[in-house]
N, C-alpha and C positions, 0 to 999 in steps of 0.2 A: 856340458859334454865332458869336461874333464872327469868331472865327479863321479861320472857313471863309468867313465875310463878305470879311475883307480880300484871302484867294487867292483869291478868287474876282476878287476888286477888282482885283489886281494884274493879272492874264491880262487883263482887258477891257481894259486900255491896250493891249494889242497887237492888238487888233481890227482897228482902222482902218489897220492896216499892212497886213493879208493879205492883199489884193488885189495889193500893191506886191511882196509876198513871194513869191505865186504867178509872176507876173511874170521876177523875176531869178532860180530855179531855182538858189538857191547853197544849196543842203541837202544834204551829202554824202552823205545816206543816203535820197533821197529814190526811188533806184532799187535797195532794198535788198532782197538775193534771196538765200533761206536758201545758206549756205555747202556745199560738196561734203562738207567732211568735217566731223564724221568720222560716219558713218552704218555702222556694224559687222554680220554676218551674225553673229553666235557660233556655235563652232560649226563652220563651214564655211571649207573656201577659195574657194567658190565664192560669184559674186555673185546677186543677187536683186531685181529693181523692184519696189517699195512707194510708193505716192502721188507717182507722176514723179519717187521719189528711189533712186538706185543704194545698195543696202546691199552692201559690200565682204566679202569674204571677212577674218577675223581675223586672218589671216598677212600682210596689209600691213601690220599695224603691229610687227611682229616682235618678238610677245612671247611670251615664253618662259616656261610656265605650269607647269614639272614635273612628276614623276610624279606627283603628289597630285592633276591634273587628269587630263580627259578629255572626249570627245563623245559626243552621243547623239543619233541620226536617228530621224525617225518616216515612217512611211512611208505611214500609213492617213492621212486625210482633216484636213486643216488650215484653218484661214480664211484664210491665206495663208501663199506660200511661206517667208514670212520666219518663220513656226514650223515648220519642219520640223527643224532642228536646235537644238543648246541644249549648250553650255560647262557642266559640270559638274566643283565644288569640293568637293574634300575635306576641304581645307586653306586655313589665309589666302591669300588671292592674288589676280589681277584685271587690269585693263586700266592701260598706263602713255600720254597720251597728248599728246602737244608741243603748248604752246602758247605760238603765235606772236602774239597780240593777245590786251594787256588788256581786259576788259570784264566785261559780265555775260552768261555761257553757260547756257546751256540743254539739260539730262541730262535726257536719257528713257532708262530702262530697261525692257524689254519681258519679259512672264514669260507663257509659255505652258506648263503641264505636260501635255506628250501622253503618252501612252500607253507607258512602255519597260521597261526590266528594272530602273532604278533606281526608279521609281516616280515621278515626280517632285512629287507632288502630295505628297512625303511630306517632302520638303525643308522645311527649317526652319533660318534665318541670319539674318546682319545685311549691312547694306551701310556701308559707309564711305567718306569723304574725309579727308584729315588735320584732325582736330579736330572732327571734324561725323560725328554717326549719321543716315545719311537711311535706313536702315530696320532697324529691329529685331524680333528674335522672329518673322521673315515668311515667308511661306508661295509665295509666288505665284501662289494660286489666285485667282482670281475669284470669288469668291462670286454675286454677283446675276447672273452667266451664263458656266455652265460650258465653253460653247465659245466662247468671245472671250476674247483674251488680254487679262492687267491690266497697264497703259502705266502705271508710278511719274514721274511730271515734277517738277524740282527746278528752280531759277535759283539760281545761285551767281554771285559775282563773284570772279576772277580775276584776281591779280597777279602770278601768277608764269610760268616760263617750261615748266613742265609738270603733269600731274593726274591721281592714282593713284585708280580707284574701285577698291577690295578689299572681298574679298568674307570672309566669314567665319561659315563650316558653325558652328551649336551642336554641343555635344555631341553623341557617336554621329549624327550627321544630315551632309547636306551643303547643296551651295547651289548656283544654276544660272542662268541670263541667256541670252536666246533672241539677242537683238537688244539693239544702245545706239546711241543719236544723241546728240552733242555738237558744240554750234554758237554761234559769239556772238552776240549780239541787238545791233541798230541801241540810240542811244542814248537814254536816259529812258522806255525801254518800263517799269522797275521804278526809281521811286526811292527816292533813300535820305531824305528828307526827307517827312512825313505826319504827319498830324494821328492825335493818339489817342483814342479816345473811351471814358469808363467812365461807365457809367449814374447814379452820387455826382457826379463830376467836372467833368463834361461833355468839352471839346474843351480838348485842350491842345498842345501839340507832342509827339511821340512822343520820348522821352530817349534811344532808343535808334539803332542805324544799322542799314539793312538792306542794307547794302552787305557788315556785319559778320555776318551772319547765313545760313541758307541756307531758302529758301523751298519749302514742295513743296504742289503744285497738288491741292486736296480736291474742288472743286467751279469748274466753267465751266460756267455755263446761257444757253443764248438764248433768254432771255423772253420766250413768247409766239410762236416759231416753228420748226422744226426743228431734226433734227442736222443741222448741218454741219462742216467742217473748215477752217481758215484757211491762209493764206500760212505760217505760222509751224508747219503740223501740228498747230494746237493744235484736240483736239475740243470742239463747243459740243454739249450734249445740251439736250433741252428740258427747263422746268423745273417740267411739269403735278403731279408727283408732292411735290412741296417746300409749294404751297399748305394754306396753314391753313384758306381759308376759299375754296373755289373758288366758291363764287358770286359773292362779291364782285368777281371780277375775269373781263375777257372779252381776248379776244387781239382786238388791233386788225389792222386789212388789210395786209396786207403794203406794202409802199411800191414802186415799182417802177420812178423816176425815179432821180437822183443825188444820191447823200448828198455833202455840201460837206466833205471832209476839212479838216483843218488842212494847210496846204501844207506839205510834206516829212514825215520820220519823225522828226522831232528836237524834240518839243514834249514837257514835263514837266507837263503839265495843267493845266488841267483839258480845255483844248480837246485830243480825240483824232485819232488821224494814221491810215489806212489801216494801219499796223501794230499799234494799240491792239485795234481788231476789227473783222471783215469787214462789210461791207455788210448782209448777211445777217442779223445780230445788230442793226446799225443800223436798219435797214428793216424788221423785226418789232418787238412791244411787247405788254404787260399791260397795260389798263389797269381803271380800277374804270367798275364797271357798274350800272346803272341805280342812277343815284342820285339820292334826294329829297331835296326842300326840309329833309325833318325831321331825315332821317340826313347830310345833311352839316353842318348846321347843330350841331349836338352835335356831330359827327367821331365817330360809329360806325357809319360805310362806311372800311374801309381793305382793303389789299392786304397779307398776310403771308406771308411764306418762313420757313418755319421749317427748319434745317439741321443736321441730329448733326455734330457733330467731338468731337476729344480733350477733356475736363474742363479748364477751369482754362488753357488754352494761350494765350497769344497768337496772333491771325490778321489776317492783311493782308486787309480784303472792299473790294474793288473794284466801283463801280455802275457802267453805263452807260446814258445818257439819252440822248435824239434822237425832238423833237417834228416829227415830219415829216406832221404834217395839218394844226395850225397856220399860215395865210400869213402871219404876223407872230411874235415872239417876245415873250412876257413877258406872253402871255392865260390861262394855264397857271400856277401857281405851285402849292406844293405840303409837306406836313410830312412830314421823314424820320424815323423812331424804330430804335433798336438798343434788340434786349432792353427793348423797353417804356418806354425811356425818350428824349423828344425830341434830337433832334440839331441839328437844322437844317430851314432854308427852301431849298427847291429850284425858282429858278425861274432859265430860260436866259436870261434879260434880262441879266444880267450876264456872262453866259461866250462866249456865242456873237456871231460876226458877224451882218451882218445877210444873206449869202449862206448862206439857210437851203435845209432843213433840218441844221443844223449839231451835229455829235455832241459829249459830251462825258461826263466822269466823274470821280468824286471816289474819292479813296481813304483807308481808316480804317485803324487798329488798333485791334482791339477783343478784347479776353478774354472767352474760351466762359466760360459759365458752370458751375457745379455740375453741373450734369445733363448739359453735354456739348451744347449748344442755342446756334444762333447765329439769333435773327430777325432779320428786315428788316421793317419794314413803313410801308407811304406812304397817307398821309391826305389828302384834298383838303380846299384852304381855300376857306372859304367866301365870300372877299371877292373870290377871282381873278373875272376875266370869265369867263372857261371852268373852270368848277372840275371838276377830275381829278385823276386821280396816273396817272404811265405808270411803267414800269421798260423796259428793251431787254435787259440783258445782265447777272450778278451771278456774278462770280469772289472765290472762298475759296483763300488760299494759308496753310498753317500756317508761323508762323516755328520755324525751329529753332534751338536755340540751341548757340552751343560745348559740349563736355562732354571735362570731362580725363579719362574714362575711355575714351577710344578711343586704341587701343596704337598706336604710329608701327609703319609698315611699316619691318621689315627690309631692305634689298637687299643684294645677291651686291655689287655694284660700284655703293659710295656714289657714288665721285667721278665717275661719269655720269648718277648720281638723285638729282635733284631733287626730290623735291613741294612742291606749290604751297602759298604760304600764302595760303590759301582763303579768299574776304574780310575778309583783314586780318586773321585775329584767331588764330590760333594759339595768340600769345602765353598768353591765359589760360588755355590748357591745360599742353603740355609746359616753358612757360618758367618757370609759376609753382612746377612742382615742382621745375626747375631751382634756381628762388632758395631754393626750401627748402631742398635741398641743400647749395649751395653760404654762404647767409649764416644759414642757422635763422632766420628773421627774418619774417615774416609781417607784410607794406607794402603788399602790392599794391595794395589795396583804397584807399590811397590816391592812386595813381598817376593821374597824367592820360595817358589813350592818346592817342597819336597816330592819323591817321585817315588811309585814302589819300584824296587830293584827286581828288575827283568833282564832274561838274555837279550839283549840288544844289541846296535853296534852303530855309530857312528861310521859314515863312510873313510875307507879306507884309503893310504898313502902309495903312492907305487912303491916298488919295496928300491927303485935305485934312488929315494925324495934324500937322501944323507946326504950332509956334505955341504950344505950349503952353510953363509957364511951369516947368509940375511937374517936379522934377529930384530924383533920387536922393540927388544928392552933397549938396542942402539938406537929403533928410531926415535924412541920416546925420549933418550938420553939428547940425540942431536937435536930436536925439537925444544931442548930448553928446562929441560925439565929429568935431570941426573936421577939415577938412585944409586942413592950410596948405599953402602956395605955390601953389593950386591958381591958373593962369591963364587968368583968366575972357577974356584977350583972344583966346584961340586957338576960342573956342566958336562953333559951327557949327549952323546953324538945322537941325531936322530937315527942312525941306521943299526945302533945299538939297541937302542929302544924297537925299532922294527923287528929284529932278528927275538931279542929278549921276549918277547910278546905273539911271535907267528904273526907280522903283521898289521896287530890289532884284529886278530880273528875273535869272532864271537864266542868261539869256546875257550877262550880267555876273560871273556867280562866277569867279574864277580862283584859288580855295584854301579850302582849309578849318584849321582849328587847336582847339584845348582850348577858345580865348573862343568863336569862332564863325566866322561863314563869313565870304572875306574876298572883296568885288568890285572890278571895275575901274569908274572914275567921271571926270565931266567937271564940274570947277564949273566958274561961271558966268564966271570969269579966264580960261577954256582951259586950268588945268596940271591935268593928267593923275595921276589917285590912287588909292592901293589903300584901300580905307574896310573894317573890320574890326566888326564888326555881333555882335553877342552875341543870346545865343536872347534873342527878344523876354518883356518879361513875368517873367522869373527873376531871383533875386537870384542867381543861382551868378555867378562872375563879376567882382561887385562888388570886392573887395579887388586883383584882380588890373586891374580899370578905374579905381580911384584910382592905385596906385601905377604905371601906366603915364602918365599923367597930367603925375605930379608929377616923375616921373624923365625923362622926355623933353623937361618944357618946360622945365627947367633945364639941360642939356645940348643941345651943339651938336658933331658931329665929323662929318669926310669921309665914314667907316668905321661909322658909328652909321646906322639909320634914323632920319629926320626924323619928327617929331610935325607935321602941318600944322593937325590942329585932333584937337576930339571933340565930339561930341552926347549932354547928358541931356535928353530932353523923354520924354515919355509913357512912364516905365519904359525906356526905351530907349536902351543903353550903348554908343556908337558913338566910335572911332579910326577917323583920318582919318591915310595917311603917303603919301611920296612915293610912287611908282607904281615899282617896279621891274620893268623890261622885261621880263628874263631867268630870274626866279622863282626857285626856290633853288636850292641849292647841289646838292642830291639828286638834283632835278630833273635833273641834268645827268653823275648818278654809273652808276648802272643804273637797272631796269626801265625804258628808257626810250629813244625813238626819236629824242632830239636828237642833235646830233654830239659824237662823245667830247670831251674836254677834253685840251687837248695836258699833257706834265707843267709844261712852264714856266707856262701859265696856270693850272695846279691850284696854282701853289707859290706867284703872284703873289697868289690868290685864298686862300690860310692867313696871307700877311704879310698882306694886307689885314683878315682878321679877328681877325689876331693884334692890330694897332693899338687898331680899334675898343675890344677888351677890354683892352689897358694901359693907353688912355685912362679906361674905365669905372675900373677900379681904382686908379689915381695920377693923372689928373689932373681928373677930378668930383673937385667937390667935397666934401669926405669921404670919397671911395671907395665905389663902389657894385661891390654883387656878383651878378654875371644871375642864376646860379642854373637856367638850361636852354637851356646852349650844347649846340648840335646844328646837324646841316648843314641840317636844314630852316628853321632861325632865321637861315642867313647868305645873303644874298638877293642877288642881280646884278644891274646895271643895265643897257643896251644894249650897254655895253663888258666888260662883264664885269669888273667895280669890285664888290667884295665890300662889304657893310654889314651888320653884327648888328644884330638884327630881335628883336620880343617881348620887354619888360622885366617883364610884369606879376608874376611872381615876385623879381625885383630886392628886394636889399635893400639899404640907405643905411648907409653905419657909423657918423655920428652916433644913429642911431636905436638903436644900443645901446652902452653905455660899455664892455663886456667887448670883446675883441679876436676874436672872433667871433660870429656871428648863432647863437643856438640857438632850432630851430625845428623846427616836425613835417616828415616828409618828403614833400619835392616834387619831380616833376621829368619825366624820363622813362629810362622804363629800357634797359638799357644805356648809355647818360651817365653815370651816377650816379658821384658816389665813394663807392667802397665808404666809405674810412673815417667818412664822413658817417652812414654806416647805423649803424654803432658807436656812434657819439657821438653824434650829432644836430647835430654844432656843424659851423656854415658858415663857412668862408673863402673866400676868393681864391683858395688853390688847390685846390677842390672845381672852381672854372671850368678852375681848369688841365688838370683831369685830364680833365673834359667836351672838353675843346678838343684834348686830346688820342686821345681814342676820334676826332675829327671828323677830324684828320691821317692816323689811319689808317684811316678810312673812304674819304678821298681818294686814298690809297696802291692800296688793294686795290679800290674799287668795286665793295661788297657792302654789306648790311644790319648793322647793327650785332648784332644779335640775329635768326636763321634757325635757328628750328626743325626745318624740314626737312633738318639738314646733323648730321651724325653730333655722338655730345654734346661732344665735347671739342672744334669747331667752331661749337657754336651761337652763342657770346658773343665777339664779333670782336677788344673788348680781349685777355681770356684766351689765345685761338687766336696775335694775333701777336705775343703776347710768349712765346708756345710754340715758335714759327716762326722768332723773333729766334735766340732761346738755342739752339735745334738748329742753327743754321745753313741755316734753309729760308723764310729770307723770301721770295725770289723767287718762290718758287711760288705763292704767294698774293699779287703783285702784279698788277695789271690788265691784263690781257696789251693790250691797247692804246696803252698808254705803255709797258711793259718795255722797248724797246728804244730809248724815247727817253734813259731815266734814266742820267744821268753817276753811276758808283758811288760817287763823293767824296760828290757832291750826296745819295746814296740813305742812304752812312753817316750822314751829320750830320743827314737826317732824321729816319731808325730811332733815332739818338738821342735826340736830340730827343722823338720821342712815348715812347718807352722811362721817359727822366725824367718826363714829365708822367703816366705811369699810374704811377707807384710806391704803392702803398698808404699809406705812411707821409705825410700832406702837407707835414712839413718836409722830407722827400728831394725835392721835387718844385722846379722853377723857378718864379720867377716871371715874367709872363706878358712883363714886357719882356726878360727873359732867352730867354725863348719867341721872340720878336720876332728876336733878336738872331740867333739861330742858325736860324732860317728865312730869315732876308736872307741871311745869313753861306752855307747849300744853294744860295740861287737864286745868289750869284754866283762858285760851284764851278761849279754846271752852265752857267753863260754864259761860265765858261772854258775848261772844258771846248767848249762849242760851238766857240768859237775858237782851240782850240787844243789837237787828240786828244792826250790822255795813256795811258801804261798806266794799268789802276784796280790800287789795292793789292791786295792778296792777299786774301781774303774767310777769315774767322775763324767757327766756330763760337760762340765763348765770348759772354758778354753784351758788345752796345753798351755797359753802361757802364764796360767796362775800358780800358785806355790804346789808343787809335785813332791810328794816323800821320796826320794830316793836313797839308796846307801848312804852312808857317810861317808864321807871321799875327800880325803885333803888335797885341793884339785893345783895344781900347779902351775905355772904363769902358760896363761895362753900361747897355742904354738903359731899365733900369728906375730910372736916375740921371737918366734924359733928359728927364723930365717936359715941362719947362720947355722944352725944344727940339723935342719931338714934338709932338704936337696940344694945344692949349689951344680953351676956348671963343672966343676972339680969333680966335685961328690955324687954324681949323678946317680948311683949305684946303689947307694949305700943308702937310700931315703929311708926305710924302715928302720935303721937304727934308733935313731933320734926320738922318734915316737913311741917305738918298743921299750927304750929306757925311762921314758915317760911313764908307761903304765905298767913299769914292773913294780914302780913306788906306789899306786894306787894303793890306798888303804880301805877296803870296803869288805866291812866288817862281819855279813852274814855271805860273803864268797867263798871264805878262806877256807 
């Protein structure tokens, strides 16, 4: 109850703007109009109009389906043209189809079995995406009406640059697809951020991400008024048949004015945008009917939906409200219950402007029960002025979840097929049997994933939550267990952080990570900061928001991100750092519509985070070890000035007197060193080796880990120390710089990360050796610039046998340099030390 109190709280601050907002029309999606493609005829070459939308003939997408396919036309009587034909599988196989925008898309598959010589009503298969069953053991019939075809709807989010739906006949059977439409959705129509509800529990934040997940549509009702069809194709059917108790409730008048949308399509709710649902949904309602003094006063007059789905599944139900008889808001208030047990106070006084009638909607995760049974039902209170309950609109979407039993698609010709990794999560399927393979080792489970960064939000704080006095870090202290150095001068009021941030409004998130979501904020000085916000109310977390803390406010470097403050008040675990313009390092590698990275600024930006981490380990104090170097942890600033970012896994070598940290594993995968998985014992060069997957992620601009890439390709270390040794690193360079790379500069890279992935960690450099021979690349290739050379002859054998390079009177390694490279003093000035270093360079065909 609270939870939903505070999101709701959070969206009423943005009330009083939406007059202002409607006004300046800066919503890029606010003229958002379903996309042309891809709308397919299966089936056919020929095209077909369906709801003002052209369905294409199959052979535009130039897929090539073997002899194991074929087509079947029907020729007697259809409910539309778009069933007269139908793509029928023998065998694995399916539609391959490019995609050009990340987002979240929208798969409808269409199944009509008419009348043929296959029979088709006799088909039985699955359907698939990589990593995700969206239909298993299926028929394609219709059941509850044999001449209407059954429309399967899914929402997935998409990261990649293509998307394989395969199809997959059972045994002796096959499998068939009339019609598919795939298209992206305007943004925050589905988030990844919601409240969970279990009937023990109550509300809490959902742990999970539905970004990660794929969604398929069980039920859209408009409550209380016809079918209709939306902007989006999505059908609303009425919902008379779902009622428990139909007397209790009467269909209100249609409304027949204008419903006050939220201005643009770009609102993550609770207030709904013209793209959340039609008018039509808006402007009809349920509400309870004739109710007395005696039956409200008890609360047994309610309104109940009762809904079969899967047993036991999780499901996304989505309400929509809009009191559009009311001439005021907040006369109305009202009790929500799931499965019999209370949720929430549902009244618009807190969500809606006051340019009513204003729609809006809450959305839950809720697990069916035993029996397969999802109710809804709304109670009027008996203290409102107007006591009612209304409903407008109620969407059921089941989640699905990854499954490592779905086989990767084969292709004829890998190195032109992609498939997408399909909201992010692959990983838990073919990667993890990957690691079995490869280490025998079974970790996963304690891995922290990484997450793609989406507008999200964490539920929201009331904005009067300041002020309190309550702090984590005392209880942990009074329990026995102190942290020192903690500095109480960098502490930050939460309601500082409220005001600096709007709240935690979603148009402030600019990243997400393991602790939590991270936004953009203005304290009350004017400097500009990124505040890093843990799930509200969880101890998860904790260990990793002390020792960020204590390792940040003790250290000061050019190449380090800044600690500006942190907040413990109300449970609530909050880092405060510089603001970095430019985001990270990845940000800028693929999937991704910013400008490449020329190579001298991809080489300037590894010395730069080469520094930050020589500094962490020789010149902190004691030596600290990150422990989850990766290219999303090294972050830009306007100039594109590198900084390592996220200590909370850091560990200090005072804190243990052995000469390295032995500790469970952490991290994220593909970073890892292996030989860490071995032993469990951490060193310095565990970051070497992390920092090394990061050089050659810069190299090549790809993912570390890509399921979708044939197996001796999935694990980006492996592949290019396979590519080094063969003599085929080029080809897996980023073809956007290949032809800037001076080959001097490309060898003493290749070396360079070659030594830092060595398995063994005493074969491996240390990080100012690392340093040394990354400056030593950038300034071959700045001589190279100034002055073309032949490149040497390129060698099959390993980088690390005898390489001709310049002659270069190399001078004492700057893992010597402590004392001349960055200190907490000299934080500023790290460039010097190194610049003086390679102004002495003598290398003799530069000059």
């Amino acid at each position: 109850m609270e939870i939903l109190k505070r999101h709701r709280i959070q969206h009423s601050l943005c009330v009083a703007l939406a007059f202002l907002q409607f006004s300046s029309l800066q919503f890029p999606s606010l003229g958002y109009n379903v996309p042309d493609k891809y709308f397919i005829n299966c089936g056919s070459d020929n095209s077909v109009t369906e709801s003002g939308k052209v369905y294409v003939g199959e052979s535009s997408l130039g897929t090539s389906f073997g002899s194991s396919s074929n087509t079947e036309k029907n020729e007697s009587s259809v409910p539309s043209p778009l069933y007269q034909t139908a793509r029928i599988f023998r065998g694995d196989s399916g539609y391959k189809f490019n995609i050009d925008t990340n987002g979240t898309y929208l798969v409808r598959l269409h199944f009509f079995p008419f009348s043929s010589p296959s029979n088709l009503s006799s088909a039985r298969f699955n359907v698939s995406v990589p990593g995700f069953w969206l239909l298993q053991n299926f028929t394609g019939t219709n059941d509850t009406n044999n001449n209407s075809a059954l429309v399967k709807e899914f929402f997935m989010h998409i990261t990649s640059t293509s998307l394989k739906i395969t199809f997959r006949p059972l045994s002796s059977s096959f499998a068939f697809v009339n019609a598919i439409e795939l298209f992206v959705l305007p943004l925050h129509l589905i988030s990844d951020a919601v409240a969970r509800f279990t009937p023990i529990g109550g509300l809490s934040t959902y742990s999970g991400d539905l970004y990660s997940r794929v969604l398929e549509t069980k039920y859209r009702l408009n409550v209380g008024g016809q079918a209709t069809k939306d902007m989006l194709l999505r059908n609303w059917i009425p919902d008379d048949i779902y009622l428990s108790y139909p007397v209790n409730a009467k269909n209100h008048s249609p409304y027949q004015d204008q419903i006050r949308y939220h201005v643009g399509d770009d609102s993550n709710g609770p207030n709904a945008t013209r793209i959340t649902a039609p008018t039509e949904v808006y402007g009809t309602a349920k509400e309870t009917n004739n109710i007395s003094d005696s039956a409200r006063d008890f609360g047994l007059l309610n309104i109940t939906w009762a809904l079969p789905v899967e047993n036991n599944l999780d499901h996304l139900l989505r309400l929509h409200f809009c009191d559009y008889w009311n001439s005021i808001s907040g006369l109305t208030y009202f009790e929500l219950s799931i499965s019999n047990a209370h949720v929430m106070q549902i009244n618009s006084d807190v969500n809606v402007s006051n340019l009513l009638p204003a729609p809006y909607y809450y959305d839950f995760v809720v697990k069916s029960d035993g029996f397969g049974n999802i109710r809804v039902s709304l109670t009027p209170n008996g203290t409102a002025e107007i006591p009612n309950a209304f409903l407008n609109g109620l969407e059921i979407m089941k989640v699905i979840e990854q499954s490592n039993s779905v086989p990767p698609d084969l292709e004829s010709d890998s190195s032109h097929n992609s498939l997408p990794v399909v909201l992010g999560s692959v990983l838990g399927g073919l990667v993890l049997v990957f690691v079995m393979t490869l280490l025998g080792f079974l970790w996963c489970f304690k891995m922290r994933k990484e997450k793609p960064v989406e507008n999200s939000d964490w539920l929201p704080i009331p904005v009067n939550a300041g002020g309190s006095s309550h702090s984590r870090l005392t209880d942990i202290t009074s329990h026995g267990s102190p942290l020192p150095n903690i500095n109480l001068g960098l502490k930050l009021s939460l309601i500082d952080l409220q005001l600096a941030t709007k709240n935690f409004h979603a148009s402030q998130l600019i990243g997400k990570g393991g602790f939590g979501n991270v936004y953009k904020g203005v304290l009350r000085n004017g400097n500009i900061v990124a505040v890093k916000r843990s799930q509200p109310g969880s101890g998860q977390g904790l260990p990793e928001f002390q020792t960020e803390i204590m390792v940040l406010s003790k250290i000061r470097h050019k190449h380090l991100v800044s600690l500006i403050g942190y907040c413990d008040e109300k449970l609530e675990m909050i880092l405060v750092y510089e603001y970095m313009e430019k985001g990270t390092l990845r940000d800028h590698l693929y999937n991704t519509n910013l400008p490449s990275l020329s190579w001298k600024v991809r080489l300037q930006i590894c010395i730069d985070a080469a520094r930050g981490l020589h500094y962490l380990h020789k010149g902190a104090a004691g030596g600290i070890i990150h422990r989850d170097v990766k290219s999303t942890n090294i972050l830009l600033d306007e100039n594109h000035v590198a900084k390592v970012a996220d200590f909370g896994l850091s560990r200090s070598g005072p804190l243990d007197p052995q000469p390295y940290v032995s500790t469970g594993v952490k991290g994220t995968f593909g970073y890892l060193d292996p030989e860490y998985f071995r032993s469990q014992q951490l060193t310095e060069k565990s970051d070497v080796y992390s920092f090394g997957v990061v050089l050659l992620e810069v190299l090549c601009a790809r993912a570390v880990i890509d399921p979708s890439l044939p197996r001796d390709q999935i694990n980006l270390a492996e592949w290019g120390l396979l590519c080094k040794n063969k003599g085929t690193l080029q080809e897996i360079i980023d073809p956007s710089i290949k032809d800037q790379i001076d080959q001097n500069s490309l060898r003493k890279f290749s070396e360079t990360i070659e030594k830092c992935l060595q398995d063994d960690g005493s074969d491996r450099p240390t990080m100012g050796d690392v340093l040394w021979d990354l400056e030593y690349a950038l300034q071959l290739q700045r001589g190279a610039n100034a002055i073309q050379r032949e490149p040497y002859e390129d060698s099959s054998s390993s980088v690390s046998a005898s390489l001709q390079l310049p002659n270069v009177r190399r001078l004492p390694s700057l893992s010597t340099l402590s004392e001349m490279d960055d200190t907490i003093v000299r934080g500023d000035d790290s460039h010097s030390a190194v610049d003086s270093v390679f102004s002495q360079l003598e290398i003799d065909d530069a000059r």
